[in-house]
C-alpha positions as CSV (number, residue, x, y, z in Angstrom):
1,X,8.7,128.8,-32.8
2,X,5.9,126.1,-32.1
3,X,5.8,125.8,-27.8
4,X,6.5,121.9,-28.9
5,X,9.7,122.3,-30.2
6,X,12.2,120.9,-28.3
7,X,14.5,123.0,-26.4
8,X,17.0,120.4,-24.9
9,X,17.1,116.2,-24.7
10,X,18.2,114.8,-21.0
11,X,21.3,112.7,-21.1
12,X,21.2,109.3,-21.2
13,X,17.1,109.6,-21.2
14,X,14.7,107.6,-23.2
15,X,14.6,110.3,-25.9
16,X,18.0,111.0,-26.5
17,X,19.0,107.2,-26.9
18,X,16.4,107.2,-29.6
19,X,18.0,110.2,-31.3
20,X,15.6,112.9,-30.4
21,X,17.6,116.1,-31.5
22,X,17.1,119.6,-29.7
23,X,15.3,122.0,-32.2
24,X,13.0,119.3,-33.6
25,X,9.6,120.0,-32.8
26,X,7.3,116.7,-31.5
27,X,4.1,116.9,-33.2
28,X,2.8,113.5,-32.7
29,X,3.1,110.7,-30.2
30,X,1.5,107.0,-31.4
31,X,-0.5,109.2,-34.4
32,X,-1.8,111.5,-31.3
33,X,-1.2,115.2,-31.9
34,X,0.6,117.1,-28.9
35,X,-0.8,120.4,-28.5
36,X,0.7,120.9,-25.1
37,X,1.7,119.1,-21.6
38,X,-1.4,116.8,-21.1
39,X,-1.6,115.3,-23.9
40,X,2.6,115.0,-23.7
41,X,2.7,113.2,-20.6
42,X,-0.7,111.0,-21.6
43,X,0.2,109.7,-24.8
44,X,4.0,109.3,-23.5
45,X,3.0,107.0,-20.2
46,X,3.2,103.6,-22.3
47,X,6.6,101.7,-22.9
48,X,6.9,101.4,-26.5
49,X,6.1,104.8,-28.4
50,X,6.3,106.0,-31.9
51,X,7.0,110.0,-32.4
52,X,6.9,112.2,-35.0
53,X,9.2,115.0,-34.9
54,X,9.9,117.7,-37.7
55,X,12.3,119.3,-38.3
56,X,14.1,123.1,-38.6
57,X,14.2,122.5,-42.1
58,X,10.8,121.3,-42.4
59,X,11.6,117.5,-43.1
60,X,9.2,115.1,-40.7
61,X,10.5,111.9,-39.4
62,X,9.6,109.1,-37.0
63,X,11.7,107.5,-33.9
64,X,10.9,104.5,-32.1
65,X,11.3,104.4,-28.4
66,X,11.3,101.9,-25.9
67,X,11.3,103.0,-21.6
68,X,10.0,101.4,-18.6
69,X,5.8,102.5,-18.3
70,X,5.5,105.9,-16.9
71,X,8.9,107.0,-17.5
72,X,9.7,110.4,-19.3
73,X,11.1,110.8,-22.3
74,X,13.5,113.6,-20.9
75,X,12.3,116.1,-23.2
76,X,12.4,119.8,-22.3
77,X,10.5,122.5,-24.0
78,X,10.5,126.2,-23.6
79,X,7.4,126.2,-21.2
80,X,6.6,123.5,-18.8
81,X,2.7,123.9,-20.3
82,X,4.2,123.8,-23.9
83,X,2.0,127.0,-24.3
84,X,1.7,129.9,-22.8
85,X,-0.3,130.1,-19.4
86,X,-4.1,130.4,-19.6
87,X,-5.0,134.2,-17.7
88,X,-8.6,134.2,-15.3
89,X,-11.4,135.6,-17.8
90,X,-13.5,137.0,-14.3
91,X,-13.2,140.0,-12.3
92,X,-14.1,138.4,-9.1
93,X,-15.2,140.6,-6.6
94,X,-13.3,139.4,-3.8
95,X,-9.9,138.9,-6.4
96,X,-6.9,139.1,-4.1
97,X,-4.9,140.1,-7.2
98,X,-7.1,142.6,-7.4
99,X,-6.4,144.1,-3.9
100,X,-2.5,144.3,-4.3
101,X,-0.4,147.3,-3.8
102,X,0.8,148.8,-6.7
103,X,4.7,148.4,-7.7
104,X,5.1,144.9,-6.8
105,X,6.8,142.3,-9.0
106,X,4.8,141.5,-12.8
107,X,4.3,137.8,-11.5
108,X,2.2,139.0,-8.7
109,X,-0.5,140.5,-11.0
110,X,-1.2,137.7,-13.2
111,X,-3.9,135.9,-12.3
112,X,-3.9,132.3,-14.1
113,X,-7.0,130.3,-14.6
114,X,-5.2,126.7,-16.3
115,X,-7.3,123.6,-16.5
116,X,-3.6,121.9,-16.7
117,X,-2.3,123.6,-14.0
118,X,-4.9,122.5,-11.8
119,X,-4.3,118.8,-12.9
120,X,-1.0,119.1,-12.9
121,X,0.3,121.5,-9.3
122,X,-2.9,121.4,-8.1
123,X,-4.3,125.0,-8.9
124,X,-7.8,125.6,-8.4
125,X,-10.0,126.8,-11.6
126,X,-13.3,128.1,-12.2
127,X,-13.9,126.6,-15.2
128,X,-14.9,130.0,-17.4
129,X,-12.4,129.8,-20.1
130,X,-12.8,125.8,-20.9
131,X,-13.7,125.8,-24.5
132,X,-16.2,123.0,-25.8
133,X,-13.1,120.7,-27.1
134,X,-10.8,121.3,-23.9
135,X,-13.8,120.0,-21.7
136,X,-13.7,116.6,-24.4
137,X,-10.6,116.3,-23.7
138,X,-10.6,116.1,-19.8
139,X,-13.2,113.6,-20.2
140,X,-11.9,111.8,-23.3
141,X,-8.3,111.6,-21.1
142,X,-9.7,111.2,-17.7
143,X,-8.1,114.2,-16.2
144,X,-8.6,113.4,-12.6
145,X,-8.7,114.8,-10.0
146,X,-9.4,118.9,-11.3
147,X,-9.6,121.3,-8.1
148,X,-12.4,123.7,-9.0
149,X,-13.6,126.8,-7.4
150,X,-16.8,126.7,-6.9
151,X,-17.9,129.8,-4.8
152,X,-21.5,129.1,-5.6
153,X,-23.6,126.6,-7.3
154,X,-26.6,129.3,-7.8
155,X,-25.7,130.4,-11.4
156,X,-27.1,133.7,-11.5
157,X,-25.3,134.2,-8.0
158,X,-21.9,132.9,-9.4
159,X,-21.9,135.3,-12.5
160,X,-22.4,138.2,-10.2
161,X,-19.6,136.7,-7.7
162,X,-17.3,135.8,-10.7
163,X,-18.3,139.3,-12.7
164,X,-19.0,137.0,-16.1
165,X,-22.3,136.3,-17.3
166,X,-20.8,133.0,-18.3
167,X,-19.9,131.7,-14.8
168,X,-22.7,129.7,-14.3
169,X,-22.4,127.3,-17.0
170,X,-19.6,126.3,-14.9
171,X,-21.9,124.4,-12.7
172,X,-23.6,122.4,-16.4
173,X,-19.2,121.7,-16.7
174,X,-19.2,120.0,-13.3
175,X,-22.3,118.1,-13.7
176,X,-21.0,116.1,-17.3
177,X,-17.4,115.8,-15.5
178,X,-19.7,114.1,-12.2
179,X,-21.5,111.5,-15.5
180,X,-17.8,110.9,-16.6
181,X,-16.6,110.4,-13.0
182,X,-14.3,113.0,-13.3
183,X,-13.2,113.5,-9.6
184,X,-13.6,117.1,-8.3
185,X,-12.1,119.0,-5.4
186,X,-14.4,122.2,-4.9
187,X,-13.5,125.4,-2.9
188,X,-15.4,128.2,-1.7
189,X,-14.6,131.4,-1.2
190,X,-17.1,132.5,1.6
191,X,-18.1,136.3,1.6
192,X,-20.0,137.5,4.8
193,X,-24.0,138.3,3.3
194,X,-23.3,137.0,-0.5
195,X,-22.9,133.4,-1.0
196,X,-22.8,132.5,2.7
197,X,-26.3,131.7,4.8
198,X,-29.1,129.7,2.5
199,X,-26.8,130.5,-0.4
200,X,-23.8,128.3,0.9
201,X,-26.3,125.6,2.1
202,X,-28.0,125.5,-1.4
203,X,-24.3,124.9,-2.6
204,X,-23.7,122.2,-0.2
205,X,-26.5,120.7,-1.0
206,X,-25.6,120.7,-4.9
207,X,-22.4,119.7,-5.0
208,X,-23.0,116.3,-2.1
209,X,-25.3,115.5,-5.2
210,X,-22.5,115.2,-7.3
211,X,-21.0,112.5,-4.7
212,X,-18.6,110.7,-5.2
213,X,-17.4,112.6,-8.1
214,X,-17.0,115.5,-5.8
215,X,-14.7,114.2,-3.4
216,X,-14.2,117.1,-1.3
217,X,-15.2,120.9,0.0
218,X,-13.4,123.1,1.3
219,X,-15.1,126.8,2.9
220,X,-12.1,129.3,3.3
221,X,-12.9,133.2,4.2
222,X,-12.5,135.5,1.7
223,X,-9.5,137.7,2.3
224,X,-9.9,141.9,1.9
225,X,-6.8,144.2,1.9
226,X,-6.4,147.7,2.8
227,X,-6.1,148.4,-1.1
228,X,-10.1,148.1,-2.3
229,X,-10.8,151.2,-3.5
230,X,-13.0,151.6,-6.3
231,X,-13.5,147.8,-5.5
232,X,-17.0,145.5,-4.7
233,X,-17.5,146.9,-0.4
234,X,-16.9,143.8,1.0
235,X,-17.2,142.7,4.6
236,X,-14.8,140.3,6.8
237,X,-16.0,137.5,9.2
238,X,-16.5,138.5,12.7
239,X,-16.1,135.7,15.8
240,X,-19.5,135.6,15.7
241,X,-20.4,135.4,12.2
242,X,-17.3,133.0,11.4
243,X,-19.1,130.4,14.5
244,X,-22.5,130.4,12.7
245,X,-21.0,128.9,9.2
246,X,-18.6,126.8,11.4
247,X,-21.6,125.5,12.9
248,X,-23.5,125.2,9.5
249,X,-20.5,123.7,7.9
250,X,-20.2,121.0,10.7
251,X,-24.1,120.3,10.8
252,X,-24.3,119.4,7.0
253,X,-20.9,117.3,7.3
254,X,-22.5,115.7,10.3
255,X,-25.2,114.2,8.0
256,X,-22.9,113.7,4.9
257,X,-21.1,111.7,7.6
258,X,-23.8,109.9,8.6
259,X,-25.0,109.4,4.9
260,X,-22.1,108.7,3.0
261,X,-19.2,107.4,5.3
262,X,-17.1,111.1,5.1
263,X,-18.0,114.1,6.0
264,X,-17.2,115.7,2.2
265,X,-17.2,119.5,3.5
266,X,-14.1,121.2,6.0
267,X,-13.8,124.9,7.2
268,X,-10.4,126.3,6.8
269,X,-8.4,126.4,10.1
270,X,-8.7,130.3,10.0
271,X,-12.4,130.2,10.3
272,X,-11.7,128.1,13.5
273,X,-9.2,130.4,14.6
274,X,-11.5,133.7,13.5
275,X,-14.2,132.1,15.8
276,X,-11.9,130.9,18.6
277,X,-12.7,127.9,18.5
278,X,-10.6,125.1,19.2
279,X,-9.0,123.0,16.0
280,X,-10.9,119.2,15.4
281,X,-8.6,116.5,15.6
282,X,-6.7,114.9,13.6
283,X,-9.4,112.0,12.8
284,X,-12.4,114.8,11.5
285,X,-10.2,116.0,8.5
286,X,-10.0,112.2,7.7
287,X,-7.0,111.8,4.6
288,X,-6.1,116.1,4.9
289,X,-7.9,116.3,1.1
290,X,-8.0,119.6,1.5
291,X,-4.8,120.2,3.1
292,X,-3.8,122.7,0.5
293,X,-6.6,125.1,1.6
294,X,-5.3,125.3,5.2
295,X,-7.8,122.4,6.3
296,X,-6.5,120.5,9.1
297,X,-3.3,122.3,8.2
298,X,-2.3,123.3,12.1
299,X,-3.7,120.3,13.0
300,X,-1.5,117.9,11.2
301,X,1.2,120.5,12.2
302,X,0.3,120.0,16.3
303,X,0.5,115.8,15.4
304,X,3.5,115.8,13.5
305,X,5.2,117.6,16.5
306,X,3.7,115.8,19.2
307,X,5.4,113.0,17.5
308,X,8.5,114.4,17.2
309,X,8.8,115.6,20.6
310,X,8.2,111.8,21.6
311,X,10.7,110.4,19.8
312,X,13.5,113.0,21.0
313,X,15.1,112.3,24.3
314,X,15.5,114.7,27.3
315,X,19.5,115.1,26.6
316,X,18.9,115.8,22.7
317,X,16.5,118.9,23.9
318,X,19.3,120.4,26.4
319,X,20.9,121.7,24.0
320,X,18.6,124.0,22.4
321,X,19.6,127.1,22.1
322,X,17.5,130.5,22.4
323,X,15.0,131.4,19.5
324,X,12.4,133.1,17.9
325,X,9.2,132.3,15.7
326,X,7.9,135.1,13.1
327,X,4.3,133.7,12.4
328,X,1.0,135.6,11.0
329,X,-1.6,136.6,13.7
330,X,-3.9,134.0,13.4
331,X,-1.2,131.0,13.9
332,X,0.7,132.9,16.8
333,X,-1.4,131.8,19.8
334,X,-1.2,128.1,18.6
335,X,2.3,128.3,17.5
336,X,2.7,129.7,21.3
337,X,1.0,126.1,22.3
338,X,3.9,124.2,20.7
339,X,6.8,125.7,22.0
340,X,4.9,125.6,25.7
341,X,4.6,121.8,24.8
342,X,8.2,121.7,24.1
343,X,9.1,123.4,27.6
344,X,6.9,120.9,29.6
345,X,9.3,118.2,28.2
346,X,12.5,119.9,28.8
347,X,12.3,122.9,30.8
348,X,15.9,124.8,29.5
349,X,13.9,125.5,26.1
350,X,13.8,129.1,25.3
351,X,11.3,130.5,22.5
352,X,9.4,133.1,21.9
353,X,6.4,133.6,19.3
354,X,5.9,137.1,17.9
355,X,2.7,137.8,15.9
356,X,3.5,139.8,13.4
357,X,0.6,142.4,12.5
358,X,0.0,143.0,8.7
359,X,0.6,147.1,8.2
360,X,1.8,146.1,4.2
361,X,-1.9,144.8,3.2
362,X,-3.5,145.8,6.1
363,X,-4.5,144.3,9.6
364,X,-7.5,142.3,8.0
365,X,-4.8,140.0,6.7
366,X,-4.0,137.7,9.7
367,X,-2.3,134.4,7.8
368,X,1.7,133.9,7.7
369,X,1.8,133.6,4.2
370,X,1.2,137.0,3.9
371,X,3.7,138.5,6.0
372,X,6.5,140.6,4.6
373,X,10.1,141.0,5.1
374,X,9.2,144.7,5.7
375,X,6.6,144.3,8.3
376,X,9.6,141.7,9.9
377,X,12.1,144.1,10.0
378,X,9.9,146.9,11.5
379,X,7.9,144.7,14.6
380,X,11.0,142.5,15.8
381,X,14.0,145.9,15.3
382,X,14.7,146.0,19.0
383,X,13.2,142.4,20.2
384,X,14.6,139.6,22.1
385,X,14.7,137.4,19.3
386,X,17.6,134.9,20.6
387,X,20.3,133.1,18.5
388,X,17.7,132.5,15.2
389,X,14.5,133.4,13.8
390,X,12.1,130.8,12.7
391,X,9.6,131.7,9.8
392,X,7.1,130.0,7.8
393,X,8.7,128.7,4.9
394,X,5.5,130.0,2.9
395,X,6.8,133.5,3.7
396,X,8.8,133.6,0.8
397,X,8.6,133.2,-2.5
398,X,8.8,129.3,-3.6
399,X,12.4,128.6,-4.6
400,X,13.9,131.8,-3.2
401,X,14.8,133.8,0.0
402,X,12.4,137.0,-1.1
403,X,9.3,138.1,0.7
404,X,6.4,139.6,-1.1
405,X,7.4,143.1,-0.9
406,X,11.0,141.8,-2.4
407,X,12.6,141.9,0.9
408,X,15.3,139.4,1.3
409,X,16.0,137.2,4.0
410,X,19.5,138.7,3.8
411,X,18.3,142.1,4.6
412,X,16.3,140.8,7.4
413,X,19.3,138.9,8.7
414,X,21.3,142.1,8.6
415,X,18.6,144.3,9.9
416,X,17.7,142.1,13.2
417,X,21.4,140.6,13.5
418,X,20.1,137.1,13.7
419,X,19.9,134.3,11.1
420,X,16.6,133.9,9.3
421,X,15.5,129.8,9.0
422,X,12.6,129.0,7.1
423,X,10.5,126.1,8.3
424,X,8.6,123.8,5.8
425,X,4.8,123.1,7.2
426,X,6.5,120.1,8.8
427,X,5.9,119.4,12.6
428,X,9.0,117.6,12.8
429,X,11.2,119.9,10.8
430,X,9.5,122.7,13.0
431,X,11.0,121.1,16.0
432,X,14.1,119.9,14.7
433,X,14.4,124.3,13.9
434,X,13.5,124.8,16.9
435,X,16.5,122.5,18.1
436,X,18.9,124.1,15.9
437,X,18.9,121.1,13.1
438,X,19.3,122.0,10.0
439,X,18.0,120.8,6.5
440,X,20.2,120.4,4.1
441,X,20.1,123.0,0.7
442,X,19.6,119.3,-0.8
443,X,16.0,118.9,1.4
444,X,15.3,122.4,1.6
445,X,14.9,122.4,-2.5
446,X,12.6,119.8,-2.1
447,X,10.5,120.9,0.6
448,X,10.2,124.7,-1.3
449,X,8.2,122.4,-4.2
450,X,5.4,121.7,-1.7
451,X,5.0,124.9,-0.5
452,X,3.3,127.2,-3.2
453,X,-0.2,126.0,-2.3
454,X,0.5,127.0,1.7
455,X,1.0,130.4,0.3
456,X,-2.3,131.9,1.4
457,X,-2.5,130.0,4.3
458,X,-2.0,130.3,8.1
């Protein structure tokens, strides 16, 4: 069955007052052929719309529709790409796919490289599996902004890095979608002695030549787990050696900042919190761009509660009652600093913050995201950990109450005898949790959506 077909029509939606049957299969909208969702939700944006639909039978008619500009048809088809999902083509040597235990879920292992994906939730791509016509199309259609991950703008460099020998015509991609002012949101994985040092300043230096169609950088450490055997021998940052590219980073922003109005390039808030260093504030990250890497994450976290502890009264606080917070290593010591900040306004708050140490992929892995139901159960069995437990919300999977290791937060909750919350990367839901106030399933739902890209993240 053509991914096109059409697997069921929305009530009462544009489509289905036009007549739009389920089964049909939408081949063209306004003469344009629809291969999948982009050029679906392109050629569907405009109010008055002509599609062509055939049949089971084989038999090809045409519907007229008229909806307000931007409105969907209401049209739902067997894959939400309309085609199957595009796999990565590289062996990357720092792959965190490639690092995962054995016997885990399918879903963890597949490693997806989508150009649509990336347009569409966000995902980052590394542009190795573009073919000639897809990269037409992204400029024909203005596909803006694509998140790309760059690693390296040294071709030679970024084959070896992505383990293709066609990686580095990624960086000839980037420089036609920069002509067609395609915008571009970069990423780099940073790898202690490979594509840090000279190589990540050549880099730099590259892409704030493709300014303003590269609108942002983020540098994020590359992650190892205990599982790398057989594997590239890869090296994790140190204090030390994560304060020399903080201070590199900063120094080239500084002059970007100077040069061009923003500073373009961001560490991660784990390199901070790898080099002890205290977090920027809240104006250096400028609009949070690359708030999806962890930049400026715990920072807009820190605001957003500051805030919400200003706008609570004294008498609303009283009546917290006793919990706990279940964070990765990295955030615990500035998770600690908000619930301290929360007692200096009313001093009958009780919480404690429990880092939880990483034995499922290994004590290198310090970020909440990666914590397991498993690893829960076993450091808090016995703990203090009052009338609820707070966790990241990016704990689990998005949608559902399961951990990585396909632990539940039922079994948690019957293992440690308290009730598991999850917490959206909210500073005002974290305190309202804190408080004992709820979210509704209604807003919890809603708040899961926004969550898959903190997965990774402190």
């Amino acid at each position: 069955m053509s991914m096109t077909a059409v697997k069921s029509v929305d009530p009462r939606s544009p489509a289905h007052r036009a007549g739009v049957r389920a089964g049909e299969t939408l081949t063209h909208i306004n003469g344009h052929a629809v291969v999948d969702v982009l050029d679906y939700k392109f050629y569907s944006y405009d109010p008055r719309l002509e599609l062509t639909l055939k049949g089971p039978d084989g038999a090809v008619r045409s519907l007229r529709v008229r909806k307000r500009e931007g409105e969907d048809l209401g049209l739902e088809f067997e894959t939400y790409l309309m085609d199957r999902a595009r796999s990565c083509a590289n062996r990357c040597i720092f792959c965190f796919v490639d690092q995962m235990p054995p016997g885990m879920r399918k879903s963890l292992y597949f490693k997806d490289d989508d150009a649509r994906l990336s347009f569409l939730l966000g995902n980052y791509l590394t542009l190795t599996n573009l073919s000639p016509r897809e990269v037409q199309r992204i400029i024909d259609l203005r596909i803006s902004p694509i998140n790309i991950s760059v690693h390296t703008t040294d071709r030679t460099l970024r084959a070896e890095l992505l383990n293709n020998p066609r990686a580095g015509e990624g960086i000839d991609i980037m420089e036609r979608f920069a002509q067609a002012h395609i915008t571009m949101n970069c990423q780099i994985v940073s790898c202690p002695g490979i594509n840090d040092g000279p190589a990540l300043d050549k880099t730099l230096k590259d892409l704030a030549a493709m300014y303003p169609a590269v609108n942002s950088i983020s540098v994020v450490p590359v992650g190892v787990t205990k599982y790398r055997e057989g594997l590239y021998p890869l090296q994790t940052y140190r204090k030390e050696t994560a304060a020399a590219l903080v201070g590199q980073v900063e120094a080239f922003a500084q002059k970007r900042l100077e040069e061009y109005g923003t500073r373009l390039v961001w560490c991660s808030d784990e390199f901070y919190l790898l080099a002890g260093q205290d977090l920027p504030g809240e104006d250096y990250f400028e609009d949070f761009t690359q708030l999806d890497n962890g930049v400026g994450m715990l920072t807009l976290l820190s605001r957003e509660f500051s805030r919400a502890l200003d706008l609570m009264e004294r008498s609303e606080l009283e009546g917290a009652v006793p919990f706990s917070i279940a964070t990765g290593v990295s955030a615990a010591p500035f998770l600690a600093k908000l619930v301290a900040q929360a007692k200096e306004k009313c001093d009958t708050i009780r919480g404690t913050v429990y880092p939880i140490v990483n034995h499922f992929f290994g004590e290198t892995i310090t970020v909440a995201g990666l914590v397991t139901g498993g690893d829960l159960i076993d450091q808090l069995r016995g703990r203090d950990l009052g009338e609820r437990l707070l966790i990241p919300a990016n704990m689990l999977r998005s949608g559902e109450n399961v951990f990585l290791d396909d632990v539940s937060t039922a079994d948690v909750e019957r293992e440690l005898g308290v009730p598991v919350v999850p917490v959206p990367q909210d500073g005002y839901e974290l305190l309202d949790a804190m408080l004992g106030i709820q979210l509704t399933p209604e807003a919890q739902r809603a708040t899961w959506e926004n969550e898959e890209f903190y997965r990774y993240n402190p």
